[in-house]
C-alpha positions in Angstrom: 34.7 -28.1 15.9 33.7 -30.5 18.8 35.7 -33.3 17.6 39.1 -33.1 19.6 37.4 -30.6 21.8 37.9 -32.0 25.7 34.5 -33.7 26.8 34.1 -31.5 29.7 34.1 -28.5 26.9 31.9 -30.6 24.5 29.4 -31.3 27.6 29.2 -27.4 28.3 28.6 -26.3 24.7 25.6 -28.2 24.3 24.4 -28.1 27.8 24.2 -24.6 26.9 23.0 -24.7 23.4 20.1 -27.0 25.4 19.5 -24.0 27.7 19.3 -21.5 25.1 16.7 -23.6 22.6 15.0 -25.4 25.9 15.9 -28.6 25.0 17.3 -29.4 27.8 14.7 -31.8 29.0 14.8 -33.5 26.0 18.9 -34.8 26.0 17.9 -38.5 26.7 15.8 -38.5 24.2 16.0 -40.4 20.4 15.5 -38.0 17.8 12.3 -40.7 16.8 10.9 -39.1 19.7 10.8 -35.6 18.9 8.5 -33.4 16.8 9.1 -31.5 14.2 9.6 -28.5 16.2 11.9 -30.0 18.9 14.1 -31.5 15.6 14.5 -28.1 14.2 16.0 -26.8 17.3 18.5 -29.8 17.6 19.4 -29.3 14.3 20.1 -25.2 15.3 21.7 -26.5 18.5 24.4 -28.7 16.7 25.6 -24.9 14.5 25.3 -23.4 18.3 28.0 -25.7 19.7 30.6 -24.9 16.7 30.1 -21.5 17.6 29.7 -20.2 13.9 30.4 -16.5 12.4 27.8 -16.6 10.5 24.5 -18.7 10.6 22.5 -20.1 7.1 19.1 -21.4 7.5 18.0 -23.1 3.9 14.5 -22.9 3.8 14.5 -24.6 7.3 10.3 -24.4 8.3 9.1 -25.4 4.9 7.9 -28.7 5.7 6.4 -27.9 9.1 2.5 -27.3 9.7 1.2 -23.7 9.4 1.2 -23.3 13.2 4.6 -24.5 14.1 6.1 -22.0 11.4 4.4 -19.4 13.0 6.3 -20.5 16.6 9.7 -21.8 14.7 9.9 -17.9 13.3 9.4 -16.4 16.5 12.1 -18.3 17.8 14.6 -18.2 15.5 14.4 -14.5 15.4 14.3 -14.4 19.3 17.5 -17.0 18.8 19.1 -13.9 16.5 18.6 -11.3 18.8 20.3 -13.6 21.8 23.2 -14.5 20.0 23.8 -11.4 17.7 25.1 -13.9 15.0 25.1 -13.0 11.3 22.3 -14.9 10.2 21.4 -16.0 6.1 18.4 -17.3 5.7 16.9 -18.3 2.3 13.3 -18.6 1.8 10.4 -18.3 -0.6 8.0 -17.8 2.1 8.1 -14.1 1.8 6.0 -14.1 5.5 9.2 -15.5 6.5 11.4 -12.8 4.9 9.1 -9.7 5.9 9.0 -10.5 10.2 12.2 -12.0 10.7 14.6 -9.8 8.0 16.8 -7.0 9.2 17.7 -6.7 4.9 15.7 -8.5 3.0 18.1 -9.3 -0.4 14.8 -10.2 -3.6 16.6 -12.2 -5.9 14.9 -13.6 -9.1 16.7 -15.7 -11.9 19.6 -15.2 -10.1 19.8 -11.4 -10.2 18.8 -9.3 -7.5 16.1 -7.2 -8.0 16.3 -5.0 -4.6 17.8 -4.8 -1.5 16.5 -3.0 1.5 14.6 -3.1 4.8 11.7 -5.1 4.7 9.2 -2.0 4.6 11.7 -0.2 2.3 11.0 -2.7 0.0 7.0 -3.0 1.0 6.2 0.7 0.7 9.2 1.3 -2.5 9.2 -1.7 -4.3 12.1 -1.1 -7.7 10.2 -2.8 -10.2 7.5 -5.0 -10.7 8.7 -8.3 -9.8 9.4 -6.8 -6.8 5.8 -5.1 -6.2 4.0 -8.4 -6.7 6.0 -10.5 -4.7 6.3 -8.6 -1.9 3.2 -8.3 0.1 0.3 -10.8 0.7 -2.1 -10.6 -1.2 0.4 -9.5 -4.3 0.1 -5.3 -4.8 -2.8 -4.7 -7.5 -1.6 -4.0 -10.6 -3.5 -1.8 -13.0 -2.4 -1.2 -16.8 -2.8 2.2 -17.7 -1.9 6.0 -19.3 -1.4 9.1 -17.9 -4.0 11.4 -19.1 -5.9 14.2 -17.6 -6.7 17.7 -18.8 -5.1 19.7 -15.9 -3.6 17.8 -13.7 -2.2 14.5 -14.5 -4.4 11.3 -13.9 -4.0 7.5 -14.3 -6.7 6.7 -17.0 -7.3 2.7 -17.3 -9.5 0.6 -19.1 -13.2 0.4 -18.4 -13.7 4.0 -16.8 -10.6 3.6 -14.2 -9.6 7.5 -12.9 -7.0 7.9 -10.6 -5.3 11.7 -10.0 -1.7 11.3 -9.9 -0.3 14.1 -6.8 3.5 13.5 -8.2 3.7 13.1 -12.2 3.6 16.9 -12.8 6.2 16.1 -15.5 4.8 12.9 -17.0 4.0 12.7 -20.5 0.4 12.8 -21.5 -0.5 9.1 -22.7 2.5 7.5 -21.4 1.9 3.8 -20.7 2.3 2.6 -17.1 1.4 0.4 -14.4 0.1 1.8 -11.1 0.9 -0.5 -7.7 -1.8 -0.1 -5.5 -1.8 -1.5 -1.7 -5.3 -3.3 -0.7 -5.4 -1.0 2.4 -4.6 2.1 0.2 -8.1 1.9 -1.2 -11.5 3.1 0.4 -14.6 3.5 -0.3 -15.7 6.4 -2.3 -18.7 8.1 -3.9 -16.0 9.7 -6.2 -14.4 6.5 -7.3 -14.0 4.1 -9.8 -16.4 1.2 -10.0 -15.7 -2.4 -8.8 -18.2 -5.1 -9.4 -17.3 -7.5 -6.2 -16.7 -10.8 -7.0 -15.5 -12.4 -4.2 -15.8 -11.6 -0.2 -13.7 -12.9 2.5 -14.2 -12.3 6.2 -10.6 -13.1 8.3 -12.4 -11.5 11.6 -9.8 -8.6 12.1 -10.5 -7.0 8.6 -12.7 -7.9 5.1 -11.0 -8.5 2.1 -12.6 -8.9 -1.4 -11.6 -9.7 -5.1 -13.3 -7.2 -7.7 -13.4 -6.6 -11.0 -13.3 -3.1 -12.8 -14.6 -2.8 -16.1 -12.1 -3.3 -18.2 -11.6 -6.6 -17.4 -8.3 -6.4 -14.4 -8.9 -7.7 -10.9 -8.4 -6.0 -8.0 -8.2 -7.0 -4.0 -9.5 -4.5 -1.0 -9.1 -4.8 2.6 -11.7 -3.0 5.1 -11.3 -2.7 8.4 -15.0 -1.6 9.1 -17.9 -4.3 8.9 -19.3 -4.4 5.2 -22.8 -6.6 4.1 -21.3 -6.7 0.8 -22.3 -9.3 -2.2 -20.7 -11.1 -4.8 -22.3 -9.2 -7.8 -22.8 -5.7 -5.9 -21.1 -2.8 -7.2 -18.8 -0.7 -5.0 -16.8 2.5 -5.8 -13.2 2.5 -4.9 -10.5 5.1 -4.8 -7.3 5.2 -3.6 -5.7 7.0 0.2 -2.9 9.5 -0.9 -0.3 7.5 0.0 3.1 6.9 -1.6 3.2 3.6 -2.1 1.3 4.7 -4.8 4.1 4.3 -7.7 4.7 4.6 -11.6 6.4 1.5 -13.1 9.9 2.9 -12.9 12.9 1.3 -15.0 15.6 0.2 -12.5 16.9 -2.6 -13.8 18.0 -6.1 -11.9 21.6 -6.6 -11.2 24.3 -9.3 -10.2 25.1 -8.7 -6.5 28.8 -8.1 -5.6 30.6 -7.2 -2.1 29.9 -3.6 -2.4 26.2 -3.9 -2.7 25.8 -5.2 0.6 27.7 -2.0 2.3 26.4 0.8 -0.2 22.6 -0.6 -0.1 21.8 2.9 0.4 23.5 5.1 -1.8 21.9 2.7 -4.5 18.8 3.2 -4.0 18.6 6.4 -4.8 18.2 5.8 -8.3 14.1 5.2 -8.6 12.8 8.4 -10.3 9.6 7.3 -11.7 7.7 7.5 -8.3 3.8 8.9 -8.7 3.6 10.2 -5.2 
């Protein structure tokens, strides 16, 4: 703490703290005269100067403007890797949690659901609170059985027919829900049909809403240039990939000490994968 501290020692913790945030041409100024940006870094500056352990950011860009999150994230995380301070951040924003994590904890009604490396938990969700939250736009979610004559298949409502590389040993007309990434599908003559219902152009890729016959929606991305139309029906099946997964039973669980050290011995447990 800073308040018996010597001034000359007070004076040279926050002249650095200025140095490393930039704010150093901003010390004669009221805080009436700084954006919301410049604020945010005082307010990291004043934990700089006590010279913390361990860092906790509470939900700290939430009411900034979609642009300054985007350059507040970059420098906190640039702030991180300066200082090599333990860092807690909380968030809902899972944007937020995926670019700036080194562990990303998912907590939901105050159990945690997974814990792992943002892509770990991206490309292996546990369950399926986990699969649609994490990702954006949510991971499709299609209601299903296992079916299939020889090899095992995904069989959903409306005509839905995906082969299943991994479920060898899964019961004929078990119930499941198959994840599906919106860049792990592709067009296909050999594929399911999807009546597009809604088309969305970002520039970099094309993204669109459909709608498969029985009724569940389901969200694309294309890198290539399409003409598509809401109203047109496309055929879609899904890239061999494994985040491809059968709704597997890990259950949530009340975080203690160890499950912070032993992340990975724990996660060992998912068993229902559909690679």
């Amino acid at each position: 703490m800073l308040k018996n501290a010597p001034k000359a020692e007070s004076e040279a913790r926050v002249q650095r703290a200025a140095e490393i945030l930039g704010l150093v041409p901003l010390l004669s100024r009221y805080p009436r005269q700084l954006s919301g940006g410049q604020r945010q870094r005082v307010a990291m500056g004043r934990a700089i100067v006590r010279d913390p352990q361990v860092f906790l950011f509470d939900e700290p860009l939430s009411n900034l403007d979609a642009k300054l999150r985007v350059q507040m994230r970059a420098e906190i995380k640039e702030l991180h890797q300066r200082l090599k301070t333990t860092t807690i951040y909380v968030t809902h924003d899972q944007i937020e949690a995926m670019t700036m994590a080194d562990k990303i904890v998912v907590m939901h009604d105050g159990l945690v659901e997974q814990i792992g490396r943002p892509l770990e938990l991206y490309d292996r969700p546990h369950n399926l609170f986990v699969a649609s939250f994490i990702g954006s736009p949510a991971m499709n979610l299609l209601r299903g059985e296992i079916g299939g004559d020889g090899a095992p298949s995904f069989q959903g409502a409306g005509g839905v027919s995906l082969p299943l590389n991994g479920a060898a040993g899964a019961a004929r007309g078990t119930h499941v829900v198959l994840s599906i990434r919106r860049e792990h599908l592709r067009l296909s003559d050999l594929g399911f049909p999807v009546e597009i219902v809604v088309v969305e152009p970002t520039g970099s890729e094309l993204q669109t809403i459909g709608r498969t016959p029985g009724g569940q929606d389901i969200v694309a991305n294309f890198r290539e240039r399409h003409s598509f139309e809401p109203g047109e029906t496309v055929r879609l099946a899904a890239r061999p990939d494994p985040s491809i997964q059968q709704r597997n039973r890990t259950a949530p669980h009340r975080l203690n000490r160890t499950d912070c050290t032993n992340e990975r011995e724990t996660q060992g447990g998912n068993d229902h994968e559909v690679h």
